[in-house]
C-alpha positions as CSV (number, residue, x, y, z in Angstrom):
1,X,-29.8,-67.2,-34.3
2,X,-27.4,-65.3,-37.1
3,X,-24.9,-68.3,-38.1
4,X,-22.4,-68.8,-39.3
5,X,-20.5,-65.4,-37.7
6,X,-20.2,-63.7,-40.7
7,X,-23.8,-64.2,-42.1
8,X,-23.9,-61.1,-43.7
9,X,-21.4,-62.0,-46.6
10,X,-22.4,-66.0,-46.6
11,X,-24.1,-65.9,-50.1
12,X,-26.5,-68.8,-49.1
13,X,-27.8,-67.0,-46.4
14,X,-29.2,-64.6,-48.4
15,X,-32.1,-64.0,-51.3
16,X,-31.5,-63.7,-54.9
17,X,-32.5,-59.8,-54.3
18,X,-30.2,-59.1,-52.0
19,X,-27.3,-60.9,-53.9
20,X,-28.5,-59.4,-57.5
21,X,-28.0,-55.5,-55.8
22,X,-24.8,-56.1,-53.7
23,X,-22.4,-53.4,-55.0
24,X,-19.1,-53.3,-57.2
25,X,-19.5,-57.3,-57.6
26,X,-16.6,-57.1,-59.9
27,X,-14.7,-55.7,-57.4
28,X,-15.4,-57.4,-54.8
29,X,-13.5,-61.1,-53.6
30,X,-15.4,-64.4,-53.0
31,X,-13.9,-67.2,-51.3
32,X,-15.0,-71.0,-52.1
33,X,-13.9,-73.3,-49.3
34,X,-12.8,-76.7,-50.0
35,X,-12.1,-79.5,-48.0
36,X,-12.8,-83.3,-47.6
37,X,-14.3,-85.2,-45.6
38,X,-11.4,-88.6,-44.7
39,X,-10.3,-90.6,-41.8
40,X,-8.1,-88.0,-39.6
41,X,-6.7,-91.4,-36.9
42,X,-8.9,-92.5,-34.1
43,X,-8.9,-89.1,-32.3
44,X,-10.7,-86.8,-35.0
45,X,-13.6,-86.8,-36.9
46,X,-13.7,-87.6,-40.3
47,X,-15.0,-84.0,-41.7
48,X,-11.6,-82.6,-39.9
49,X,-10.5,-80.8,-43.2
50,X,-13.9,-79.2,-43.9
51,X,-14.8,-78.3,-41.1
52,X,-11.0,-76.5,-40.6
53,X,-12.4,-74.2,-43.4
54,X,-15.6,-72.9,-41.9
55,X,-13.5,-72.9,-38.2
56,X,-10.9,-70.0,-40.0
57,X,-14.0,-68.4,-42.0
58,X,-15.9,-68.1,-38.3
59,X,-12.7,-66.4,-36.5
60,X,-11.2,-64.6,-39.6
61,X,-14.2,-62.9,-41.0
62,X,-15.7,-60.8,-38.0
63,X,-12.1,-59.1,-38.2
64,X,-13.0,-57.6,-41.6
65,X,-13.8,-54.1,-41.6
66,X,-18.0,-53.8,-41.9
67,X,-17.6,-52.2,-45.6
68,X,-14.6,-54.8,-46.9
69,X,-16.5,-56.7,-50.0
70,X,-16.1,-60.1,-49.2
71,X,-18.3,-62.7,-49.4
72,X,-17.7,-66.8,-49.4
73,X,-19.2,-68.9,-51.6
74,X,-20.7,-72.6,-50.8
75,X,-18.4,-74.9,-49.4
76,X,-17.1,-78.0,-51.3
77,X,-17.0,-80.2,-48.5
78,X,-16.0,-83.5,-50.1
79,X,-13.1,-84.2,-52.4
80,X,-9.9,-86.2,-53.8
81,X,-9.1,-88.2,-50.8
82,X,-8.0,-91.7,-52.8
83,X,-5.0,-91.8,-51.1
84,X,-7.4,-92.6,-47.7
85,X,-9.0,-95.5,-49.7
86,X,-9.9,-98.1,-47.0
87,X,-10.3,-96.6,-44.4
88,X,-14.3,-96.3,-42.6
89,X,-15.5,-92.5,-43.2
90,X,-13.8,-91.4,-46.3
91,X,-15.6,-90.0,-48.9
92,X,-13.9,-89.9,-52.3
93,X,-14.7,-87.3,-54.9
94,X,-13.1,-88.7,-58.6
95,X,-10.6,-85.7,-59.5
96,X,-13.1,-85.0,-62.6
97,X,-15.8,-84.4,-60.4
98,X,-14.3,-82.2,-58.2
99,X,-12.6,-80.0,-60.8
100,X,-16.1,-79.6,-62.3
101,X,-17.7,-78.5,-59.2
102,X,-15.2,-75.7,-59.1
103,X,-15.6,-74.6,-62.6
104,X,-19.3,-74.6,-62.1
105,X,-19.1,-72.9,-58.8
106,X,-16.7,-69.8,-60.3
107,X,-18.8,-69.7,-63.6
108,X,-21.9,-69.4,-61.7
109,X,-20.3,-66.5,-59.7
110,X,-19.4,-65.5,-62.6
111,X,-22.9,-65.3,-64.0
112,X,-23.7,-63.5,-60.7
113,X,-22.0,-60.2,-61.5
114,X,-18.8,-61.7,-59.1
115,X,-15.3,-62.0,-61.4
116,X,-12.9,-62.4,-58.5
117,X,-13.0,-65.7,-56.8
118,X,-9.9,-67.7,-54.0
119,X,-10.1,-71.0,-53.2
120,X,-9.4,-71.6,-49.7
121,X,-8.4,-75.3,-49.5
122,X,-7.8,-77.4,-46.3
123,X,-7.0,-80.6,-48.1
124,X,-3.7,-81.1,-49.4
125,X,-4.5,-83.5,-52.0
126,X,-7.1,-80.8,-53.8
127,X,-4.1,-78.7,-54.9
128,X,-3.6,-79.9,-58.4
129,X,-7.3,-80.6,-59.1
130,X,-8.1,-76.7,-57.8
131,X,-5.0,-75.5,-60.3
132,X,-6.5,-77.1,-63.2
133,X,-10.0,-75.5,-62.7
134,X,-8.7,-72.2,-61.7
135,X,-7.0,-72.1,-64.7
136,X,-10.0,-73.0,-66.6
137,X,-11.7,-70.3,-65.0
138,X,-9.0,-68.1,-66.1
139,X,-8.9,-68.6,-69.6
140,X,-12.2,-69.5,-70.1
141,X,-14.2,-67.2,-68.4
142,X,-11.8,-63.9,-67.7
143,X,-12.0,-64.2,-64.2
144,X,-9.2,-63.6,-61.6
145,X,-8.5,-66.3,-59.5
146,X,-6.3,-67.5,-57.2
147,X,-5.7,-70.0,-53.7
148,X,-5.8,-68.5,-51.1
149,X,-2.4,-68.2,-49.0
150,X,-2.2,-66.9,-45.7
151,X,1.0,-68.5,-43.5
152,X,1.2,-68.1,-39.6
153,X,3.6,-69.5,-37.8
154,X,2.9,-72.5,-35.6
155,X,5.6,-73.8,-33.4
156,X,6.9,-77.4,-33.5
157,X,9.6,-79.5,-34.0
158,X,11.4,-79.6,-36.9
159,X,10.4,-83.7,-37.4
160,X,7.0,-83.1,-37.3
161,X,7.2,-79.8,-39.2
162,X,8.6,-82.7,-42.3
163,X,6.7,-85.9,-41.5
164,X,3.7,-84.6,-39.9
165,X,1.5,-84.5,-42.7
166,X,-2.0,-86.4,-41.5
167,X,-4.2,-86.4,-38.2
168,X,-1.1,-85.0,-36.7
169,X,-0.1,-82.3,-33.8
170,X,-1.4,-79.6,-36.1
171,X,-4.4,-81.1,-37.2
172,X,-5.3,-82.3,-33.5
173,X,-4.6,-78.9,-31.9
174,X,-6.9,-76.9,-33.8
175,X,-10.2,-79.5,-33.7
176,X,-9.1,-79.8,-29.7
177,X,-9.6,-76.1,-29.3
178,X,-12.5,-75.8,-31.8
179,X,-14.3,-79.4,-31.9
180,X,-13.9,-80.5,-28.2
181,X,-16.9,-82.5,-28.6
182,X,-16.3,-84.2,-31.4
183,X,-12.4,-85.8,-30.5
184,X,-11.1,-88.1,-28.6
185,X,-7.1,-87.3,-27.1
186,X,-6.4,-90.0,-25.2
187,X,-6.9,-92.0,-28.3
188,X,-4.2,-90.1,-30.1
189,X,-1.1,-92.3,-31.2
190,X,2.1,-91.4,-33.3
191,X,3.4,-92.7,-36.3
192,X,6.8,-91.5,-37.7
193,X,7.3,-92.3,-41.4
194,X,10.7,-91.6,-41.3
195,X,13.6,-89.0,-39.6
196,X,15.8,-85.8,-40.5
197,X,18.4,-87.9,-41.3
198,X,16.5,-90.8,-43.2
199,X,13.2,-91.0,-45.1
200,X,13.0,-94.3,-45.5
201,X,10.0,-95.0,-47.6
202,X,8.3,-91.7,-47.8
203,X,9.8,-88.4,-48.5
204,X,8.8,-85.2,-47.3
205,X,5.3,-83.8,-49.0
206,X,7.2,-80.9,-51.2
207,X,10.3,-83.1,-51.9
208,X,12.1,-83.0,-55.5
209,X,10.6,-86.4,-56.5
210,X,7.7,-88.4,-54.7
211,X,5.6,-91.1,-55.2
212,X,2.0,-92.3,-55.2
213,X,0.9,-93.5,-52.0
214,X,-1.8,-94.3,-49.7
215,X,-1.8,-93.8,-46.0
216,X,-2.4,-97.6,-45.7
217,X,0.5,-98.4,-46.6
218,X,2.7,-96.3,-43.8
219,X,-0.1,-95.5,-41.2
220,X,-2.3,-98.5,-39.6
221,X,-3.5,-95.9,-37.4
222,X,-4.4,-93.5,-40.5
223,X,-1.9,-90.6,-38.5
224,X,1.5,-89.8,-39.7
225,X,3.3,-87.4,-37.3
226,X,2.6,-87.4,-33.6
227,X,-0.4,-86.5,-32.4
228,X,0.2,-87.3,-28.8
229,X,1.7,-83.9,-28.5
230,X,-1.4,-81.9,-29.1
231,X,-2.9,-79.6,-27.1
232,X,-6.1,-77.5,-26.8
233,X,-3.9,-74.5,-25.8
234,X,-1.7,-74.8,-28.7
235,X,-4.5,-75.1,-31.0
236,X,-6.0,-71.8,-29.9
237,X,-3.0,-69.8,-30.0
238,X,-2.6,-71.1,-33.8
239,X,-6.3,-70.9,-34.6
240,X,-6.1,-66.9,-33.4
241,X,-2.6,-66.7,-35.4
242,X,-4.6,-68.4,-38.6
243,X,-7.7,-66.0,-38.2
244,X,-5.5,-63.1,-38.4
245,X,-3.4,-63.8,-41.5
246,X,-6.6,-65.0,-43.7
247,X,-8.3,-61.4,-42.4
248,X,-5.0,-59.9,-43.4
249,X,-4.7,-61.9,-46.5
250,X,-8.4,-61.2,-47.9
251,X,-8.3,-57.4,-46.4
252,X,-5.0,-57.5,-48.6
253,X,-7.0,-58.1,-51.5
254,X,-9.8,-55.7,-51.5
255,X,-7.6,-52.7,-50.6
């Protein structure tokens, strides 16, 4: 059996020879997955966000051209998911921790001949951690670096596109289309922190000022959008649209 898809440029699938002769390593573009592993509601698994990393590696990277030097790295499955303290299934990674594994991941790359590295992150609350330690890897270690960006457009309501931040329609969708056997929609529920026209007590992720929170404190049900909406159908359609812009993204880069 040849998993994952793209076995031929998963670095742990192959033998110290084979990764010691690989060519133009400095040229070439590794990506390091991160995710977490957190309660996503009562309808998802817990390993939703890292196993949303190896679902858009499976689709993106068999639409690489055969000679495009791309490789990915070991995932970072668990990571900084405090703010899902309390919850059954959340595993928390201390923000230390995690930035270390990524500076020892990227210098270890770097070690390997490899000096460009993207982190492709499907956790939200990685972000700042990931900045720090790319930045290490940076200045430290002269190696180009970057997260990986690669926007499609999905297609809901403007509501959920603001509060719909956890275990939402989104979220659902794509682990409906790619997980069925792992979730469970008719346990779905909705939980609206607030509307377009008030917050209330929790503004929009990428407002001007925020505040610490944990989903406790606004979600029983650990979701915030509405998740009722979600659909296998939709998730496919955004899964193919997802797979297309990370190929496009990561060709991009190589070029």
């Amino acid at each position: 059996m040849s998993w994952p898809s793209y076995r031929n440029r998963y670095l742990p699938a192959m033998t110290r020879g084979a990764i010691d002769t690989l060519p133009n390593k400095d040229k070439a573009f590794v990506v390091l997955p991160t995710g977490a592993i957190e309660q996503h509601g009562p309808q998802l698994p817990v390993g939703v966000d890292a196993l949303l990393g190896q679902i858009y590696l499976d689709r993106a990277m068999p639409l690489l051209a055969e000679d495009a030097p791309v490789y990915v790295a070991p995932p970072i499955q668990a990571a900084k998911s405090n703010e899902h303290t309390g919850y059954p299934g959340t595993l928390i990674l201390h923000r230390e921790s995690l930035r270390q594994l990524i500076v020892s991941a990227g210098r270890q790359l770097s070690e390997w001949g490899f000096k460009r590295i993207g982190v492709l992150n499907t956790h939200g609350g990685n972000i700042s951690v990931i900045k720090s330690a790319l930045r290490e890897l940076s200045l430290d270690y002269g190696m180009e670096v970057q997260v990986l960006s690669s926007p499609y457009e999905i297609d809901i309501c403007a509501r959920e596109r603001a509060y719909g931040i956890h275990a939402n329609e989104v979220e659902s969708s794509l682990m409906y289309a790619t997980t069925p056997d792992m979730v469970d929609p008719a346990s779905a529920t909705c939980c609206w922190t607030g509307t377009l026209d008030d917050p209330k007590i929790l503004k929009s992720e990428f407002a001007p000022a925020t505040y610490a929170w944990k989903t406790l404190d606004i979600s029983r049900s650990g979701v915030v959008g509405d998740a009722t909406v979600a659909t296998r159908e939709k998730g496919e359609l955004w899964i193919s649209r997802a797979a297309e812009a990370l190929a496009a993204r990561l060709t991009e880069l190589v070029s």
